[in-house]
VEXTIMI-315742 format. One record per residue (C-alpha): residue in one letter; x, y, z. Coordinates in steps of 0.2 Angstrom, whole numbers, plus 5000, padded with zeros to 4 digits. Layout:
N
AXYZ...
END
This chain:
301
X509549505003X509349695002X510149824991X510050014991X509250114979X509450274971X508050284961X506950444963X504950384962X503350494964X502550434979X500450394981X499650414998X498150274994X496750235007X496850055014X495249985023X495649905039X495249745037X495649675053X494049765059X493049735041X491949595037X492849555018X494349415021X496049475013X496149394996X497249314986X497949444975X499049454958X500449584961X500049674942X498349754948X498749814963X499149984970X500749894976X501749914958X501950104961X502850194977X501350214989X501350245006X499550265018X499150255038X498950055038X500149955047X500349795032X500749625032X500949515016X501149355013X501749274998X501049144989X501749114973X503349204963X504649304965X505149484965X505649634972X504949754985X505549914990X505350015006X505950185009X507350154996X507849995001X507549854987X507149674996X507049504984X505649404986X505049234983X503649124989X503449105008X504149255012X503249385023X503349565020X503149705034X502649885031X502450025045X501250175042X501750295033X503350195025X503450215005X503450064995X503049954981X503049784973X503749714957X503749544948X505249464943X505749404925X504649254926X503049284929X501649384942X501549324960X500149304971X499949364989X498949395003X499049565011X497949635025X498149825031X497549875050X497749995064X498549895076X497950015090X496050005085X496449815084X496849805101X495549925107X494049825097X494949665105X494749725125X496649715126X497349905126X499149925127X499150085114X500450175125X501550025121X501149995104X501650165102X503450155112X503549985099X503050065083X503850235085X505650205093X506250025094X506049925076X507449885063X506549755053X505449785038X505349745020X505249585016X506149455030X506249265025X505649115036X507449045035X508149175044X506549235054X505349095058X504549165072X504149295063X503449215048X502549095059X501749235069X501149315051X500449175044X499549145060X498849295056X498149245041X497749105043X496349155057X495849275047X495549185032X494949025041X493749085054X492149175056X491749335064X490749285076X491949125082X492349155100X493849215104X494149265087X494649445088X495749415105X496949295095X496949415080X497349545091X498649435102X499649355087X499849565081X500349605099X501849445097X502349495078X502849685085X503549615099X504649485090X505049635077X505549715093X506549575099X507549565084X507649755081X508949745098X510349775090X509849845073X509850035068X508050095071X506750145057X506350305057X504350285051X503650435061X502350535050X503550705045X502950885047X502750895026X501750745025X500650815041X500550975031X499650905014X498750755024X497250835020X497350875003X497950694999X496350645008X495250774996X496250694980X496050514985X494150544987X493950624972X494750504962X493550394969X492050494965X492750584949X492650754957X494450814957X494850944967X495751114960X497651154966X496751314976X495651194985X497051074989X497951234997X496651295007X496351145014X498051145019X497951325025X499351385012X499851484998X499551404982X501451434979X501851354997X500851204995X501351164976X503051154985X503051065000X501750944988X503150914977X504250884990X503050744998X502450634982X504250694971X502750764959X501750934956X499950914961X499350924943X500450804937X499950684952X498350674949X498350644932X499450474937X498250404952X496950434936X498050324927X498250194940X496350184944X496150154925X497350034924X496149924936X494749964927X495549904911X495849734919X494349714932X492849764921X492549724904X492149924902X492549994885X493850074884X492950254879X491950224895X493650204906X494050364898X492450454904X492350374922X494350424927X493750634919X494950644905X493750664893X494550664877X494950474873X496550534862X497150644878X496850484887X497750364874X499250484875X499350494894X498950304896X500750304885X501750424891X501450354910X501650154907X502450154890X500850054881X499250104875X497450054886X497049914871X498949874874X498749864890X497349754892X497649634880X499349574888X498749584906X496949524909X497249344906X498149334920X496949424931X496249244935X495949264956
END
C-alpha cells in the first residue's frame, strides 16, 4: 500500500560503506538509531530486509507501510527514510553497494546494462511485499542470506553475490514493464553541491566543520548562489543543516556509548552544553537526558 505525501523534509546526503565489497557483514539493526529515521539520500544502491515490526518508509514523497518480511528497494540518489509504527521499533538488515563495482570485483561486467536498467527502465521501489512480488523478495534475501552466511574467501562467493544483484534488477526491470518510470538520475543541483556535502559529511566525522565560504568555493559559486541552490537540495540553509547532522550524530552517540552527556556536547563542536540542550530540543522535541533515557534500552542488537 502506498500513499502520497506532501510533507516538505530537510533532506541529508550521508555516506554509506559499500558493503558488498567490505569485510563487516550487514547487521541486524533497530530502525531508532539509524540514519534511516530522517530524509536521507547517498550514492548506494540499498536493499533492506525487514525482520521485525512495522512501519512506514518514504521514498521521494511516497509513503510505503511496512511489516516484517518485506524487502525495501532504494536507488542512488532517492530520498528516503524510515519510521516505526505505534507498536514498537523494528529491526532490519540493510546492505548498501555499487552495483557496477560489484560486478566489476565479480569478473562479470555488464555496466553499460546496469546503467540502461538503473537509469531508464525501473517502476518499482520503496518497500514491495513477498505476497505480491516473491521473486523479488526471494532474490533479496538470497542476497543476504550469502552475505551473512558465507565467508569471503568461500569459492564462488562474490559471483553469486554479484549474480543474485544482476537477477534483482532484472526482475525490478521485468516488473517495471508497464509501470511509470522512476526518475532517480543525479539532477544538476545536487551535482553542483556534491562536493560540499562531501566536505560536511567529513567534517562531521572529524569535528572540523567547514565555513559557508568554504562550502562555495568548493562548489565554485558565490556564497549567495550556493546558499540557494543548498537550500534547494537539502530544503535547508547550510547553517541550519549542519547544525541537524550534529544533532543526528549525537543522537547515536547518546544511545551507542555511555559518553556523558557534556562529552557528546564537546565531540559534535557545540561547545556550550545549554546551546546544545536547547538545539537537542528544538530539533527532536526532548532533551539529551530525555532522549537517552527512553531510547537506550532498546538498543539491544
Amino acid at each position: 500500500m502506498r500513499n502520497r505525501s506532501n510533507n516538505s523534509l530537510p533532506a541529508f546526503y550521508t555516506y554509506h560503506n559499500d558493503m558488498m565489497l567490505d569485510p563487516d557483514k550487514p547487521i541486524l539493526a533497530i530502525l531508532d538509531i539509524n540514519d534511516f529515521t530522517y530524509l536521507h539520500f547517498h550514492d548506494c544502491f540499498e536493499i533492506g530486509y525487514c525482520v521485525s515490526g512495522t512501519g512506514v518508509c518514504m521514498v521521494e514523497g511516497t509513503e510505503y507501510a511496512f511489516k516484517e518480511g518485506d524487502v525495501e528497494i532504494i536507488f542512488p540518489f532517492q530520498r528516503h527514510l524510515s519510521r516505526n509504527g505505534d507498536n514498537g521499533s523494528s529491526r532490519w538488515y540493510w546492505l548498501t553497494f555499487n552495483p557496477h563495482t560489484l560486478m566489476e570485483r565479480s569478473g562479470l561486467g555488464g555496466s553499460s546494462k546496469l546503467e540502461q536498467l538503473m537509469a531508464g527502465e525501473m517502476g518499482l521501489c520503496g518497500i514491495l511485499t513477498p505476497s505480491e512480488y516473491p521473486e523479488i523478495a526471494g532474490l533479496v534475501k538470497k542476497i543476504f542470506t550469502e552475505t551473512l552466511e558465507k565467508d569471503n574467501d568461500t569459492p564462488y562467493h562474490s559471483e553469486l553475490r554479484a549474480l543474485y544483484v544482476y537477477q534483482l534488477l532484472i526482475e525490478l526491470s521485468r516488473r517495471s514493464a508497464n509501470l511509470p518510470k522512476l526518475q532517480i538520475q543525479r539532477d544538476r543541483n545536487l551535482q553542483s553541491v556534491s562536493k560540499a556535502l562531501d566536505l560536511i559529511a567529513s567534517g562531521i566525522q572529524n569535528g572540523n566543520l567547514p565555513s559557508v565560504e568554504d562550502l562555495a568555493r568548493a562548489s565554485n559559486m558565490s556564497v549567495s548562489n550556493f546558499r540557494k541552490i543548498f537550500r534547494k537540495v537539502t530544503g535547508l540553509s547550510p547553517k541550519d543543516y549542519m547544525t541537524r547532522a550534529l544533532i543526528n550524530k549525537a543522537q547515536q552517540m547518546l544511545l551507542t556509548s555511555q559518553k556523558s552527556i557534556s562529552e557528546i556536547c564537546i565531540e559534535t563542536g557545540f561547545g556550550d552544553q545549554s546551546w546544545f540542550n536547547r538545539q537537542f530540543l528544538a530539533k527532536t522535541k526532548m532533551t539529551p537526558s530525555g532522549f537517552r533515557k527512553k531510547f537506550q534500552r532498546e538498543y539491544v542488537l
